[in-house]
PADRENSE-129029 format. One record per atom (N, C-alpha, C): residue number from 1; residue in three letters; atom name; x, y, z. Coordinates in nm, 4 decimals, always signed. Example, Ala and Ser with C-alpha at 12.3 -4.5 7.8 and 13.67 -1.06 7.14 Angstrom:
BEGIN
SITE  num  residuo  atomo        c1        c2        c3
SITE    1      ala      N   +1.3190   -0.5690   +0.7800
SITE    1      ala     CA   +1.2300   -0.4500   +0.7800
SITE    1      ala      C   +1.3200   -0.3300   +0.7800
SITE    2      ser      N   +1.2850   -0.2250   +0.7080
SITE    2      ser     CA   +1.3670   -0.1060   +0.7140
SITE    2      ser      C   +1.2900   +0.0030   +0.7870
This chain:
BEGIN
SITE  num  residuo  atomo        c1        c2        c3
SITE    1      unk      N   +6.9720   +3.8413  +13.0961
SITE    1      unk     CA   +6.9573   +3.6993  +13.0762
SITE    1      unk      C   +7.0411   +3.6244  +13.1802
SITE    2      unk      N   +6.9941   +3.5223  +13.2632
SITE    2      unk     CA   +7.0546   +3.4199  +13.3236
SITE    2      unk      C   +7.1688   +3.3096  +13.2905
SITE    3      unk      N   +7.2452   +3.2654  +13.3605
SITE    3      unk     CA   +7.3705   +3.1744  +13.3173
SITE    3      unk      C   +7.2895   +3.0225  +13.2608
SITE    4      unk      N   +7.2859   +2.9978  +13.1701
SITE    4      unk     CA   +7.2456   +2.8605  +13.1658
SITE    4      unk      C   +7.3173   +2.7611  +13.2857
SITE    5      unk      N   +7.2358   +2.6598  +13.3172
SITE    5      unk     CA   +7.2466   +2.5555  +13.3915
SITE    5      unk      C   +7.4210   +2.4682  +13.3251
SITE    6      unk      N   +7.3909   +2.5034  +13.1845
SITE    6      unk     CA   +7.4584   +2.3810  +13.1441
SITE    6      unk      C   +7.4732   +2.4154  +12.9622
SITE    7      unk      N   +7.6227   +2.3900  +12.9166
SITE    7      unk     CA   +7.6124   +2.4537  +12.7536
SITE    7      unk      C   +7.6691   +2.2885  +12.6911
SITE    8      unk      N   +7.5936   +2.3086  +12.5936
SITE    8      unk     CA   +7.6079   +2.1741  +12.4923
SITE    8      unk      C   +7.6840   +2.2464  +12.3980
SITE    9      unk      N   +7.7991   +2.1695  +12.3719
SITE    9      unk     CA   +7.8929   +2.1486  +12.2655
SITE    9      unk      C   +7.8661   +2.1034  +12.1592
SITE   10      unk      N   +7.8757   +2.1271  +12.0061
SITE   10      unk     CA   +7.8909   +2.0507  +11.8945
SITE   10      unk      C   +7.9513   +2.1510  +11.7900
SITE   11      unk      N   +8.0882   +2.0713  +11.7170
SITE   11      unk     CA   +8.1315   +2.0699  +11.6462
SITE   11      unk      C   +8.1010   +2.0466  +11.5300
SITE   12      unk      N   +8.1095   +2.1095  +11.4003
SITE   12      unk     CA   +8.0928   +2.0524  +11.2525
SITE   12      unk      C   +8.2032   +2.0707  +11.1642
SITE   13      unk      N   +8.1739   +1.9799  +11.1417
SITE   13      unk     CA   +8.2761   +2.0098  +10.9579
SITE   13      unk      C   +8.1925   +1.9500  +10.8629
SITE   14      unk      N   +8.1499   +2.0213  +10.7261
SITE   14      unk     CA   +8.0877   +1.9370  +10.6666
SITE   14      unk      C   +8.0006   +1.8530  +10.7026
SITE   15      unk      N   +7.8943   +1.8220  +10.7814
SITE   15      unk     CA   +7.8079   +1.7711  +10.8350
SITE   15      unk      C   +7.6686   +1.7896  +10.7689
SITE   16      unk      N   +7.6563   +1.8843  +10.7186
SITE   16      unk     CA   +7.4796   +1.9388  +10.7043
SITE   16      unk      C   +7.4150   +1.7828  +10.6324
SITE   17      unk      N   +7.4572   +1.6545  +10.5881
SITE   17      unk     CA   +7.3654   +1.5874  +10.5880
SITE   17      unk      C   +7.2926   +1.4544  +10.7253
SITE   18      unk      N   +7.3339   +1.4929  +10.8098
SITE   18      unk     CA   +7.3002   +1.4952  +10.9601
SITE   18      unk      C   +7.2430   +1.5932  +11.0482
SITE   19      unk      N   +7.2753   +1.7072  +11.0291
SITE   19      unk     CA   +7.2949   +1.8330  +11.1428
SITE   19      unk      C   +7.1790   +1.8873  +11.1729
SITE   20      unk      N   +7.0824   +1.9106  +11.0730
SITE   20      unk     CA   +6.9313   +1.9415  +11.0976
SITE   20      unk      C   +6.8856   +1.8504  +11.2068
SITE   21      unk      N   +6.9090   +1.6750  +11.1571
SITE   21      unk     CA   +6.8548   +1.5807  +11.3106
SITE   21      unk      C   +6.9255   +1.6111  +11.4336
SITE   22      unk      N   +7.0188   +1.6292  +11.4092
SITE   22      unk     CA   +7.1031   +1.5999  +11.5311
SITE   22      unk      C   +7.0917   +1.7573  +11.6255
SITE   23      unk      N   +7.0744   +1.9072  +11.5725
SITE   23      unk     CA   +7.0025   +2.0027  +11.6552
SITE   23      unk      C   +6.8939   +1.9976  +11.7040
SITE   24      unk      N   +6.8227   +1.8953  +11.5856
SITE   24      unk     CA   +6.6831   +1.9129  +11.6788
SITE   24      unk      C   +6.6429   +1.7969  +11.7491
SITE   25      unk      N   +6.7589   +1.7102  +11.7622
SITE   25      unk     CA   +6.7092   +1.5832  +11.8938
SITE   25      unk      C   +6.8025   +1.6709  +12.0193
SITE   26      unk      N   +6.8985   +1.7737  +12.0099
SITE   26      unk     CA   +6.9282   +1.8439  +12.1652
SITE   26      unk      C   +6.8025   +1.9422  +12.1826
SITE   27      unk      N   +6.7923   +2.0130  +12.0627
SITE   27      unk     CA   +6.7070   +2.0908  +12.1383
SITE   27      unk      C   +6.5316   +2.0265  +12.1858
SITE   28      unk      N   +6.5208   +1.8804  +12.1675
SITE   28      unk     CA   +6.4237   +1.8530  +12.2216
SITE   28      unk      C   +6.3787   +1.7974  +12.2808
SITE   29      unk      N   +6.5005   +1.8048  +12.4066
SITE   29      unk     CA   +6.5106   +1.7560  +12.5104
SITE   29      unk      C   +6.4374   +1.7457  +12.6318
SITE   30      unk      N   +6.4024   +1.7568  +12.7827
SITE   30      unk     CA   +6.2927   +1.7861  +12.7969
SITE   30      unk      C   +6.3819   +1.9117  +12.9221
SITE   31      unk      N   +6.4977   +1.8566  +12.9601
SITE   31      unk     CA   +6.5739   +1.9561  +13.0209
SITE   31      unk      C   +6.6304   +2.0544  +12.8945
SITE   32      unk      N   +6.5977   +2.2001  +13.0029
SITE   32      unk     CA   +6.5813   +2.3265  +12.8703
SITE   32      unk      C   +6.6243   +2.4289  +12.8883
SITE   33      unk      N   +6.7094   +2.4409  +13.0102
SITE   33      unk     CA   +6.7846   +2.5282  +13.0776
SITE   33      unk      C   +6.9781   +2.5503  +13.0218
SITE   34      unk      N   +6.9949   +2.5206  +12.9328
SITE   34      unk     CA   +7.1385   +2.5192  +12.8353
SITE   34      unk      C   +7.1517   +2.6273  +12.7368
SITE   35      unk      N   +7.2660   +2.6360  +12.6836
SITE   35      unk     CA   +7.3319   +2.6844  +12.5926
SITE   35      unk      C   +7.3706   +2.5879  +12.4814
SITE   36      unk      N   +7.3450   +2.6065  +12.3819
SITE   36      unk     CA   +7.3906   +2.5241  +12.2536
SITE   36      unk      C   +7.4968   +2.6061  +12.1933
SITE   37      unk      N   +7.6071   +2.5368  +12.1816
SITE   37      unk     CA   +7.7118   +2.6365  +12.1001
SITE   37      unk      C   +7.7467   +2.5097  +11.9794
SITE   38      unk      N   +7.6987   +2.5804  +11.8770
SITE   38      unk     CA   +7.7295   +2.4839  +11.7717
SITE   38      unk      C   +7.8857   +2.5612  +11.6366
SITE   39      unk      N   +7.9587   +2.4971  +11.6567
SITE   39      unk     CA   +8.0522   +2.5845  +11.5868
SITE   39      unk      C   +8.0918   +2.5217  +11.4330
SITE   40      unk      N   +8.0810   +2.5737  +11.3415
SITE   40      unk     CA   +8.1290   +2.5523  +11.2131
SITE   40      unk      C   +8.2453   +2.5757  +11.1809
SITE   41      unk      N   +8.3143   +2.4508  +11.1629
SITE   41      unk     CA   +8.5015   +2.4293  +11.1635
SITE   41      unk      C   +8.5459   +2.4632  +10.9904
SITE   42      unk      N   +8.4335   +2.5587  +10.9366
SITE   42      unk     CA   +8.5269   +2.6422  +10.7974
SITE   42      unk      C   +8.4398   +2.5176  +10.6804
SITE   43      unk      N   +8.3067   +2.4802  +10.7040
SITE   43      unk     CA   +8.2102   +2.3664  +10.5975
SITE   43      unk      C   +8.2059   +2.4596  +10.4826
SITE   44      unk      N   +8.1876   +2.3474  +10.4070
SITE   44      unk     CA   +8.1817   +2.3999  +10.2314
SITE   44      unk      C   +8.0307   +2.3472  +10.2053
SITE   45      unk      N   +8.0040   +2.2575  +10.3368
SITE   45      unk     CA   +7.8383   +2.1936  +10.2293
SITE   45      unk      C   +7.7177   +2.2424  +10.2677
SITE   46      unk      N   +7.7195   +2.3532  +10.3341
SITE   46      unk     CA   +7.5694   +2.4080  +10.3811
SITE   46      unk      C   +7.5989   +2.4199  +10.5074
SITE   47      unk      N   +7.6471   +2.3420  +10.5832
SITE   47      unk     CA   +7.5997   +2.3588  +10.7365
SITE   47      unk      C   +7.6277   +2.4275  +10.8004
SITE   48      unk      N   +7.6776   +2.5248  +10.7494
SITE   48      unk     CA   +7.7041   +2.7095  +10.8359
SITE   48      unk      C   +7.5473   +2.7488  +10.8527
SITE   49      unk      N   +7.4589   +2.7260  +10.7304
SITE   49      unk     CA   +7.3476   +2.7877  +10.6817
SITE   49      unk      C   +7.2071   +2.7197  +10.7831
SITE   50      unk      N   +7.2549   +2.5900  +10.8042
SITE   50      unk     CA   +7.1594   +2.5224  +10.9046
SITE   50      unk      C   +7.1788   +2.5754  +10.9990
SITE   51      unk      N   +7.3074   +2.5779  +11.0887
SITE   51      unk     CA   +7.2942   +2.6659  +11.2003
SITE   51      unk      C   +7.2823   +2.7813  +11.2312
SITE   52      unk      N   +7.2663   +2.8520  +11.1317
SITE   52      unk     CA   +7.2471   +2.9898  +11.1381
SITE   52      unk      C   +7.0967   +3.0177  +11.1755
SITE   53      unk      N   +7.0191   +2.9259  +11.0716
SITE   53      unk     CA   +6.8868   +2.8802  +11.0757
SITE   53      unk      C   +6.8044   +2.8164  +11.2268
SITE   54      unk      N   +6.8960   +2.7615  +11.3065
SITE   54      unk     CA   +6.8946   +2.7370  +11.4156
SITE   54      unk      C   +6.8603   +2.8132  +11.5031
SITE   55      unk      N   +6.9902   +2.8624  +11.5390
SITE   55      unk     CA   +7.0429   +2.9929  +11.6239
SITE   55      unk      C   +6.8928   +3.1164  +11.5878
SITE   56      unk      N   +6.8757   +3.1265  +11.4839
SITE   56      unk     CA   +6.7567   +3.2179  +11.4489
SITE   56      unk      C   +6.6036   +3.2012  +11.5251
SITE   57      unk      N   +6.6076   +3.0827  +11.5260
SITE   57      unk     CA   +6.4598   +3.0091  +11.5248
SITE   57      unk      C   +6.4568   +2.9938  +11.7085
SITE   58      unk      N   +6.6114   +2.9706  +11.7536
SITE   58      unk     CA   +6.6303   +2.9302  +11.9143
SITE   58      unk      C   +6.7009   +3.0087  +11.9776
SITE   59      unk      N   +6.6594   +3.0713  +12.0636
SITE   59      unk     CA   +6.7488   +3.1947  +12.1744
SITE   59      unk      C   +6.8848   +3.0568  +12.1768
SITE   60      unk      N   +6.8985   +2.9351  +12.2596
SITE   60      unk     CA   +6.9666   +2.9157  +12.3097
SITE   60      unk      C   +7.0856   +2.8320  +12.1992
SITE   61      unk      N   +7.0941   +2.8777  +12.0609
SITE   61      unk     CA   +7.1587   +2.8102  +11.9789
SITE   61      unk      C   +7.2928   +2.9372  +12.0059
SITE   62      unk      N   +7.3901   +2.9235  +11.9900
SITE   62      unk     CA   +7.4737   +3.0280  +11.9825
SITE   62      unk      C   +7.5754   +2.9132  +11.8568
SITE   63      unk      N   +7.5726   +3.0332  +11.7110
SITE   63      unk     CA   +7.6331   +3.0110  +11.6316
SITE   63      unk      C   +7.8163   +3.0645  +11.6154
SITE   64      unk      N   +7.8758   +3.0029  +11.5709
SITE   64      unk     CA   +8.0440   +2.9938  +11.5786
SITE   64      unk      C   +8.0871   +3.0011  +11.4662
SITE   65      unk      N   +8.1307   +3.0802  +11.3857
SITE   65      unk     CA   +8.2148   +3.0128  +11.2745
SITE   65      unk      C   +8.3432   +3.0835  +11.2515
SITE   66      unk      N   +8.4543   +2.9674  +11.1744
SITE   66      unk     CA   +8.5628   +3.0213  +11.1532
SITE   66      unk      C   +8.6148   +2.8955  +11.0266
SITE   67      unk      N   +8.7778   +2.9454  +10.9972
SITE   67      unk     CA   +8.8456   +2.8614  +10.9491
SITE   67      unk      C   +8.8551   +2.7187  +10.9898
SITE   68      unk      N   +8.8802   +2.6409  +10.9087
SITE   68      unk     CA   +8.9049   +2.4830  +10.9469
SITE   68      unk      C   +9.0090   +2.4702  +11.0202
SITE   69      unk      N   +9.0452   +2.4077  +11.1553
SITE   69      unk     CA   +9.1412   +2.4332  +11.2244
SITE   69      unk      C   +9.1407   +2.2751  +11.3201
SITE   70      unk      N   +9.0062   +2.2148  +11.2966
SITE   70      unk     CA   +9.0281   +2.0703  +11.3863
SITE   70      unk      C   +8.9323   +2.0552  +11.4965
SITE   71      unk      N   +8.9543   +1.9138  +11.5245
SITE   71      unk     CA   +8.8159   +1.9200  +11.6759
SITE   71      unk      C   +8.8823   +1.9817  +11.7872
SITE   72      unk      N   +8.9954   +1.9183  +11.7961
SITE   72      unk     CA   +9.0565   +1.9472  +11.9473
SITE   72      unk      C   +9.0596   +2.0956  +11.9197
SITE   73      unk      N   +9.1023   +2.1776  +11.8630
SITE   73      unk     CA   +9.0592   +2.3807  +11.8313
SITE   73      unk      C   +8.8887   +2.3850  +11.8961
SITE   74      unk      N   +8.8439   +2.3197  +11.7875
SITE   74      unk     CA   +8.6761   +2.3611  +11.8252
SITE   74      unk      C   +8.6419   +2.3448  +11.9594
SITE   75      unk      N   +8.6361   +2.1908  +11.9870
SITE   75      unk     CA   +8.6337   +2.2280  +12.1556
SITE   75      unk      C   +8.7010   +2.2949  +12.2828
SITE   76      unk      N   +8.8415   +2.2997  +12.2463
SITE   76      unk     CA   +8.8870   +2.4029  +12.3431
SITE   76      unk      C   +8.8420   +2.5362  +12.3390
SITE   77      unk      N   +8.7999   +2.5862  +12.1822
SITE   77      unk     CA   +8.7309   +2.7509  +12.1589
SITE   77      unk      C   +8.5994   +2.7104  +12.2002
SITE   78      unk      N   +8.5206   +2.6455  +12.2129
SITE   78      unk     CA   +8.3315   +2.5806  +12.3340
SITE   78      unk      C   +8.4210   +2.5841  +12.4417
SITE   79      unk      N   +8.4742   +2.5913  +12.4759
SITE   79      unk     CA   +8.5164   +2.5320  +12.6541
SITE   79      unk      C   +8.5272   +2.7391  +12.6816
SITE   80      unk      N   +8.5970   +2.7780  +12.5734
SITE   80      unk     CA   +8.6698   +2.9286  +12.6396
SITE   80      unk      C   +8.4933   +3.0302  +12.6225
SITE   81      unk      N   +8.4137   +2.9626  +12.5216
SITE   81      unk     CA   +8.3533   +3.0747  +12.4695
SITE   81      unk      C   +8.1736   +3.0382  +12.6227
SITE   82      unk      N   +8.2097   +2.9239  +12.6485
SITE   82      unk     CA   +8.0925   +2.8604  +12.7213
SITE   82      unk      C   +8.0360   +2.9641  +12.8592
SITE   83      unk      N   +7.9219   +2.9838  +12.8811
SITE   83      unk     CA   +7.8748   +3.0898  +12.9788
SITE   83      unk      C   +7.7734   +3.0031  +13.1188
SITE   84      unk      N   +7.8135   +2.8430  +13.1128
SITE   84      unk     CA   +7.7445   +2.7784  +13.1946
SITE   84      unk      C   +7.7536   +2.8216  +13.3228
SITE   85      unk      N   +7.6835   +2.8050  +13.3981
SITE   85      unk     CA   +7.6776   +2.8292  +13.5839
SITE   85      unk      C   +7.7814   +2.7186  +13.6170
């Protein structure tokens, strides 16, 4: 597999009553050459389960999860885990 062009970041906590729209307005984009790293910051309300659902359905979803630890954690762990060109 090739380096994506370019990896999209998103963070959650507790989100899943947004998160279904909001994966599927990146992934339907018309530029399609990315990485989606969507990471779950330790949710209690489903939205581990949406992105899992994601990641399943889309090569370029790459699912994350861990303990609750904060944004500034989440994005510095997208910045280390990211495979962009």
């Amino acid at each position: 597999m090739t380096r994506p062009t370019i990896s999209v970041a998103m963070s959650v906590y507790n989100g899943a009553r947004f998160l279904e729209s909001a994966i599927e307005s990146v992934l339907a984009q018309t530029f399609t050459d990315f990485e989606f790293l969507i990471l779950d910051d330790g949710s209690s309300d489903g939205s581990l389960a949406i992105i899992e659902r994601a990641a399943a359905r889309d090569p370029r979803v790459r699912a994350i999860t861990r303990e609750n630890r904060g944004l500034v954690y989440s994005l510095n762990q997208m910045i280390a885990e990211a495979s962009a060109a």
